[in-house]
ZAKEDREN-624285 format. One record per residue (C-alpha): x negated, y negated, z; residue number from 1. Coordinates in Angstrom, 3 decimals. Example, Ala and Ser with C-alpha at 12.3 -4.5 7.8 and 13.67 -1.06 7.14 Angstrom:
2
<u:-12.300; v:4.500; w:7.800; num:1>
<u:-13.670; v:1.060; w:7.140; num:2>
END
This chain:
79
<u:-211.841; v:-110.143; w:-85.254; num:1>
<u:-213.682; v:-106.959; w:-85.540; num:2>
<u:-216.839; v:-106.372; w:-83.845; num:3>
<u:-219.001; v:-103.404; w:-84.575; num:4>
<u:-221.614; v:-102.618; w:-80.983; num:5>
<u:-224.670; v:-100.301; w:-80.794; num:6>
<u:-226.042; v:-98.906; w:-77.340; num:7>
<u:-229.052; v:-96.882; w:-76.946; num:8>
<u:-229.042; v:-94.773; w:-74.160; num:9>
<u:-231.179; v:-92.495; w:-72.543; num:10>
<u:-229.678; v:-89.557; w:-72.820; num:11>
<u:-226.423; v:-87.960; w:-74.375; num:12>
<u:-225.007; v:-87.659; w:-70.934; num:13>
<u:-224.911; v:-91.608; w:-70.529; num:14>
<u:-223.493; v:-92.289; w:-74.041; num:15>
<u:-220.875; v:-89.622; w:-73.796; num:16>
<u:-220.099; v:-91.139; w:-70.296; num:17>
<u:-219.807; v:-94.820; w:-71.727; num:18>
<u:-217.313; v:-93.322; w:-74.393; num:19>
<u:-215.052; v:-91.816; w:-71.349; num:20>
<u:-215.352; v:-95.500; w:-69.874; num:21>
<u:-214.445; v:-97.186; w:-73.151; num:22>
<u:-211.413; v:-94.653; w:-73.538; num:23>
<u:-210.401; v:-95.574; w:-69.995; num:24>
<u:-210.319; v:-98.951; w:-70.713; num:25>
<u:-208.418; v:-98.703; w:-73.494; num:26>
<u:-205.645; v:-96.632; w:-71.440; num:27>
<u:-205.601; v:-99.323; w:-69.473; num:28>
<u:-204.846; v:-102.368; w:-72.109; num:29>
<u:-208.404; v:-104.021; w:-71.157; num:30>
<u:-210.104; v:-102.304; w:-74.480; num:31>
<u:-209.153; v:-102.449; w:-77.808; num:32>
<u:-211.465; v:-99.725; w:-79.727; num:33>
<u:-210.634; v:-97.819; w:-82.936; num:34>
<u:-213.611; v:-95.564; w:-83.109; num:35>
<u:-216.672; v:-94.551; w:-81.206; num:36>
<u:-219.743; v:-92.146; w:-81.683; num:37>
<u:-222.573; v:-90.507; w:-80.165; num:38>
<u:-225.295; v:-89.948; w:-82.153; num:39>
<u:-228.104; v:-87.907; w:-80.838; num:40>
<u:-231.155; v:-85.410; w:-81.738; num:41>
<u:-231.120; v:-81.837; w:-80.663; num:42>
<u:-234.330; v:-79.931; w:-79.458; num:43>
<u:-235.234; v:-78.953; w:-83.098; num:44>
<u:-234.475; v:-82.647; w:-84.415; num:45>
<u:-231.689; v:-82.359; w:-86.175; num:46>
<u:-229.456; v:-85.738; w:-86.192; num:47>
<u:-225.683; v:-84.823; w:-84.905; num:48>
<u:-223.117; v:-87.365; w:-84.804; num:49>
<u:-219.341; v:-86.724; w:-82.496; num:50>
<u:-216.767; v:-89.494; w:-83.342; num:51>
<u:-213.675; v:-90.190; w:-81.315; num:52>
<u:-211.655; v:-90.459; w:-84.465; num:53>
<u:-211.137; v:-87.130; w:-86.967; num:54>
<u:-212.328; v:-88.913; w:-90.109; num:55>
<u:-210.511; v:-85.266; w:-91.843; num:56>
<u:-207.423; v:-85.975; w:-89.882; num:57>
<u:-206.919; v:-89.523; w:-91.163; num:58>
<u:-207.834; v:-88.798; w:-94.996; num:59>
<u:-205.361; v:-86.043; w:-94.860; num:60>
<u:-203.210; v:-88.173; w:-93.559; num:61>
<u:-203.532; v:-91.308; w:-96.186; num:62>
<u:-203.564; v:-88.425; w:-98.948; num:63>
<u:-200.276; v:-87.005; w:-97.801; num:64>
<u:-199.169; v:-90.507; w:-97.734; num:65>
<u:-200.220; v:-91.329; w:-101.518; num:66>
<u:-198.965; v:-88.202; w:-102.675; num:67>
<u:-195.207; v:-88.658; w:-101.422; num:68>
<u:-195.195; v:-91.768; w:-103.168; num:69>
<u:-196.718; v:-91.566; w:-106.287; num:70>
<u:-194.142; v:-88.061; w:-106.102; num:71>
<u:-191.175; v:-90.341; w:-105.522; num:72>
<u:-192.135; v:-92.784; w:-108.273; num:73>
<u:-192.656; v:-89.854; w:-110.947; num:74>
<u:-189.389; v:-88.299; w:-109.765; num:75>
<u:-187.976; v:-91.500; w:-109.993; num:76>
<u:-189.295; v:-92.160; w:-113.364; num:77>
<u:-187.780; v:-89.162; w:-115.092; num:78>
<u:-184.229; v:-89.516; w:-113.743; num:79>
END
């Protein structure tokens, strides 16, 4: 079962701290967690968000993915 938890934390400091401890964990067999992010304000306001998980890396991957096989199927087609 997947379970999706928000924290609000004081500062970025804490949050970034709880996302070493959750990482930790997971090393360690005690967490199981696909993703995490910080989301904070900066001094002017503007809303940033880090993620443990490259979102780019992952859709590069699947599209690498999709493209070998659909590749192999049209290949396969035309013999």
């Amino acid at each position: 079962m997947t379970h999706l938890v928000v924290l609000g934390l004081d500062s970025r400091e804490d949050a970034e701290r709880v996302v070493q401890l959750t990482e930790e964990l997971a090393k360690q067999q005690l967490l199981q967690r696909e993703d995490a992010a910080v989301a904070y304000k900066d001094a002017k306001g503007k809303v940033h968000i880090e993620q443990t998980m490259s979102l780019t890396g992952a859709a590069a991957a699947s599209g690498a993915l999709w493209g070998t096989l659909i590749g192999e199927l049209v290949q396969a087609l035309q013999s």
